[in-house]
C-alpha positions, 0 to 999 in steps of 0.5 A, a space after each residue: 339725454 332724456 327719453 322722450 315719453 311714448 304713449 303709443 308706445 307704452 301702451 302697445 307694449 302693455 296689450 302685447 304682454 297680455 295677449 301674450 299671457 292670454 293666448 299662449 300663457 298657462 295660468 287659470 286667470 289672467 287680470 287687467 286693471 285699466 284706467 277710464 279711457 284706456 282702449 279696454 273695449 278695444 283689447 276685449 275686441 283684439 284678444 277675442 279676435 286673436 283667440 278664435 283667430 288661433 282656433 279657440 272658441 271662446 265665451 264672453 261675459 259683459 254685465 249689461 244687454 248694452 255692453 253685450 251688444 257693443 262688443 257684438 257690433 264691434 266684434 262685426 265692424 272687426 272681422 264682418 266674417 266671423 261667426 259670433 253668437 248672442 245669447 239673450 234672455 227671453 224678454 220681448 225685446 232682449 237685444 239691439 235691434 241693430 243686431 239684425 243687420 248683421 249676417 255673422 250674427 246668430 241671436 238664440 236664447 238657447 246656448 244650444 243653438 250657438 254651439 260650434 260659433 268662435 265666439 258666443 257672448 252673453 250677460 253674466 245673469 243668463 250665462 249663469 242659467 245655461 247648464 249641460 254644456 260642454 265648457 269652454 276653454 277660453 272666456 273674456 270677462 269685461 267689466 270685472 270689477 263691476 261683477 259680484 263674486 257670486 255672478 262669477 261663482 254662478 259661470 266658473 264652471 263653463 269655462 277653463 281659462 280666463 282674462 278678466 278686465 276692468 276699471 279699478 276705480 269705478 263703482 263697486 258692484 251694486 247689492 239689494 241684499 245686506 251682505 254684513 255677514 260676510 264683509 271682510 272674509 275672502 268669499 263675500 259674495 257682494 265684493 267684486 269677481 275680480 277681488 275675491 279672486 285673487 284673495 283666492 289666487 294671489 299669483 294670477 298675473 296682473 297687467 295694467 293698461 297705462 294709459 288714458 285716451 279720454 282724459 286729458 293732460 290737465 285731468 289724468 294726475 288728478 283721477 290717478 292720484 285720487 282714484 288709482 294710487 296703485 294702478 296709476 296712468 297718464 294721458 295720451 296727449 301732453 297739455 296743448 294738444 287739446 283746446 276749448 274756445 267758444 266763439 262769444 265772449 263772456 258775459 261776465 256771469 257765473 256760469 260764462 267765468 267757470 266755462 272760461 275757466 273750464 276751457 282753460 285749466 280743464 276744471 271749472 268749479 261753481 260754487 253756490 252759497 252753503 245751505 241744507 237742500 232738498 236732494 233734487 236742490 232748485 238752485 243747484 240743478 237751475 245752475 247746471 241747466 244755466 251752464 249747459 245753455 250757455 256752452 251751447 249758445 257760447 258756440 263751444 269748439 275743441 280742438 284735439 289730436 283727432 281734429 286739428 280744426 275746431 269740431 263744434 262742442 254739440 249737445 251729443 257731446 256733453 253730459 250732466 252726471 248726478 249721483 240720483 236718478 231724480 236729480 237726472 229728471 229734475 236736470 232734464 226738466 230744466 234743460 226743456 225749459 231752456 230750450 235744450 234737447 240732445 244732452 245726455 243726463 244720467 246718473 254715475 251708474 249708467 254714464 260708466 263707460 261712455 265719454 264726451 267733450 265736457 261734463 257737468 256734475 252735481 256734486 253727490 255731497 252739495 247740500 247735505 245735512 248727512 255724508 252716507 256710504 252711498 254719497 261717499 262712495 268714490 266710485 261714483 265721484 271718479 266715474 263723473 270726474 272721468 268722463 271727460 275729453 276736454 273738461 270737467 264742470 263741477 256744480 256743489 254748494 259750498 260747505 262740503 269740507 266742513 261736512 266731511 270733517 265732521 263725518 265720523 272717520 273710523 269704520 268698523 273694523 272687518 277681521 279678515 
């Protein structure tokens, strides 16, 4: 007899293990690669509240005020008892304000001021500032992948212990400054903490969060098999648990048959005609505009494990993705022209981490004369794919195959 899959299951065990090797392991790090949608806020909540619950006083490092602020909001609706310290920079308006209606939380912008806390959390940038203190023993750091090796470099030294988690296939840390010189050497310090880290310490263990609760069964083989072939998952809920219908039928446009499409396979892909464009393309972004209208107006519902009756598909739950911030502004423009508020629009960089019900995505490659490092980045293309509960709308012109072919595919080979 065939046992039958348990992602609950599996995934438990696989927090288990870590927490485990976090709070009573021996080794200086500790690693976890997860999946878009895997519960990695989560397990930073769990493994900071079973740390101090145990006694350790712990420093947390994220890599944006925003994500610092997430985790102390969640931190709170956790254990609203537990004293927690958010060191923020002195900028006029350094924190959520949100913040302040939390009595377990001190706010300084002197780690001096926090000492004694369970847990004190911080960006990497300021954490790198604080000197003279006494080191911590245990630190989390969220979003490993999305840290360079040189922020990781600046903090080692307040801390003793490590776990590191983060998301594999999303976007490689960003560099202003050309680090040509030092591609390919195992201390390049615009590559990720997490890679240099284990170029340096290849026996740390490796754990795996298994399982995707955001992406669903139709779009979880495909990122994993694009995006992750050595970390692979699976969805939390099998094909059939989740369902989009809208209340209209189609009218037999473009942007009606690709929602159909969309509602029942889980992808759609609108494909204009091929033609070199302008990046902020007035056809393409006006196409996207038209989809997104017409998902409102169709009066989209999903239905899912969380809901079994239909929740209606709101613009709060759907996002446009584009790889260019003006792409994001000329998208935004064309939705107020429709009438359309409430949508978030956004480049890849700064949907990371956030999810919704459907998602429409510019394609990076739609229109180009030129395929760049910049358009070419997968990170980028899994992050816009990944975002999703119920479905993926791709907008590109048509003529990406033949750019891709003609793109030269030897890079220069990095020794070491």
């Amino acid at each position: 007899m065939t046992a039958v899959f348990d992602p609950g299951a599996q995934a438990a065990r696989a927090t288990d293990a870590i927490l485990a090797d976090t709070l009573g392991g021996t080794s200086r790090g500790i690693v976890v690669d997860s999946p878009p949608g895997a519960g990695k806020s989560t397990l930073v909540v769990r493994a900071a509240l079973e740390l101090a619950g145990a006694g350790h006083p712990l420093m947390v490092v994220a890599q944006t005020n925003a994500q610092v602020d997430d985790l102390v909001v969640r931190l709170a609706e956790k254990d609203p008892g537990l004293p927690v310290g958010r060191l923020h920079s002195n900028d006029t308006d350094p924190y959520d304000k949100v913040l302040d209606g939390l009595a377990n939380v001190r706010k300084s912008a002197k780690a001096s001021d926090l000492a004694g806390l369970d847990v004190v959390i911080s960006t990497a940038a300021k954490w790198a500032h604080v000197k003279n203190v006494e080191p911590w023993g245990h630190a989390i750091v969220d979003e490993a992948y999305q840290m360079r090796s040189d922020a990781l470099l600046a903090v080692a030294g307040l801390f003793e212990r490590a776990l590191f988690v983060g998301d594999p296939g999303q976007l490689d840390p960003f560099s202003i400054v050309g680090a040509d010189q030092w591609a390919g050497l195992s201390y390049d310090p615009s590559a990720s903490a997490v890679s240099t880290l284990l170029a340096h310490n290849p026996r740390l263990p490796q754990h795996r969060l298994p399982v995707s609760w955001r992406l669903p069964a139709s779009a979880a083989p495909l990122v994993s098999d694009a995006f992750y072939p050595y970390t692979p998952f699976r969805s939390g809920t099998d094909h059939g648990d989740r369902r989009l219908a809208f209340g209209v039928a189609s009218d037999g446009s473009a942007p009606d048959r690709v929602l159909d499409e969309a509602a029942e396979s889980g992808w759609g892909l609108l494909e204009l005609p091929a033609r070199h464009t302008p990046r902020t393309d007035p056809e393409a972004v006006r196409a996207v505009a038209l989809v997104v209208r017409r998902l409102l107006d169709r009066g989209g519902a999903a239905t899912s494990e969380r809901s079994p009756d239909p929740v209606p598909v709101t613009a709060d739950r759907v996002a446009v993705g584009t790889a260019h911030r003006d792409q994001a502004a000329a998208v935004r423009a064309a939705l107020a022209e429709l009438g359309v508020t409430g949508v978030a629009v956004d480049t890849a960089n700064r949907l990371q981490g956030r999810e919704f019900d459907v998602t429409v995505v510019l394609h990076p490659l739609s229109g180009r004369p030129d395929a760049t490092a910049f358009h070419l980045e997968t990170g980028r293309l899994c992050v816009l794919a990944s975002r999703h509960r119920h479905a993926c709308i791709v907008v590109c012109r048509a003529g990406v195959t033949e750019l891709l072919d003609e793109h030269p595919s030897t890079e220069p080979v990095q020794l070491g």
